[in-house]
N, C-alpha and C positions, 0 to 999 in steps of 0.2 A: 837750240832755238828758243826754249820754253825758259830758259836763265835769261837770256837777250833782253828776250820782252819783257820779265820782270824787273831786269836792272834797267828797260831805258824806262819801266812805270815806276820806280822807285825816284829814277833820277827827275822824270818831268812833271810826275803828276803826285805822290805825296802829297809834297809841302804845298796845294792849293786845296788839302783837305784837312780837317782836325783830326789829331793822332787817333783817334777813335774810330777813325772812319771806318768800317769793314771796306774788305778784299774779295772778289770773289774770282775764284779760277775755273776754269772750264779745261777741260781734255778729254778730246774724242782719242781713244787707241784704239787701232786695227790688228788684229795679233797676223802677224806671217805665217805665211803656207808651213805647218806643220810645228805649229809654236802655240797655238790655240789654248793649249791644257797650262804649258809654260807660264802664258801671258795670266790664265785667272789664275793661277796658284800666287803669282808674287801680286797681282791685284789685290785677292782675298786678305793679302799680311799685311794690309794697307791703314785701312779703317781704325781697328783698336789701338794703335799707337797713335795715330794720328789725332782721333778724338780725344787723348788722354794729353794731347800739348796744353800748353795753360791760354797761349793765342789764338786755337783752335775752338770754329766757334759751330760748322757743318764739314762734313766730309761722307761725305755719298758714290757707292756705287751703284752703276747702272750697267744692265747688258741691252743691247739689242733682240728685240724681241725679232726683228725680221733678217739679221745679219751674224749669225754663230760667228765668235770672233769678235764683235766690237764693243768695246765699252763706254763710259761718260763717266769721267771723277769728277765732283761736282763739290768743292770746296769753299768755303766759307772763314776767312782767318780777321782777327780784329784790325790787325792794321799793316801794314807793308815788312814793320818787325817782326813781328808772328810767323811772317812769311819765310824772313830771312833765317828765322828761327829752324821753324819746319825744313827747310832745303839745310841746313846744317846738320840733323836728326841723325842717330844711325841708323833708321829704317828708311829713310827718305835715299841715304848713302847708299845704302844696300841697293833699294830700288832702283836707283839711276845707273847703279854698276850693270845691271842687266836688262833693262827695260827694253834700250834699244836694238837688242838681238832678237827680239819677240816680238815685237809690236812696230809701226809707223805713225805717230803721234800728231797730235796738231793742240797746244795751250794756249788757249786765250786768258788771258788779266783784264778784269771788269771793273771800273769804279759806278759805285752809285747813281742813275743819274733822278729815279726817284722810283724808288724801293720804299714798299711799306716795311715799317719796322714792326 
């Protein structure tokens, strides 16, 4: 689902921004009944590669202070290549091979609509 949304934001919305535009992505995960530990272990291997992409410009984790189990990655990339970038990664690869056994996701793709810079 979270691929969908970005290829139909790549295909419709891009080109009515300049390449520069930031990206920003949102994902709440819910880890599964007894997946809990699973889910922050491959979360935690998240961040330092991420931050270390050259298109990468935030990448934040968040837990739920009132829900053990749920997170917010809360990403920031320069522009829809960055992006395409990042989901090509071996750690992005990694992550997507197992995410879905541990967690129930929801990604939202954000464009600008007046963000301070």
């Amino acid at each position: 689902m979270a691929l969908a949304l970005y290829e139909q934001f790549k295909a419709n919305t891009c080109e009515e921004f300049a390449v520069s535009t930031s990206v920003k992505m949102v994902a709440l995960l819910t880890a599964k009944a007894g997946k809990e530990a699973d889910l922050h272990a491959l979360l935690k291997g998240m961040p330092g590669p991420s931050r270390s992409e050259p298109g990468n410009l935030r990448y934040d984790l968040w837990s739920d202070s009132a829900q053990a189990g749920r997170y917010v990655l809360e990403e920031i990339y320069k522009d829809a290549d960055a992006i395409a970038a990042h989901r090509e990664s071996k750690h992005f690869q990694a992550y997507l091979s197992q995410v879905n056994d541990f967690a129930e996701r929801l990604v939202i793709v954000l464009a600008p609509e007046d963000v301070k810079a």
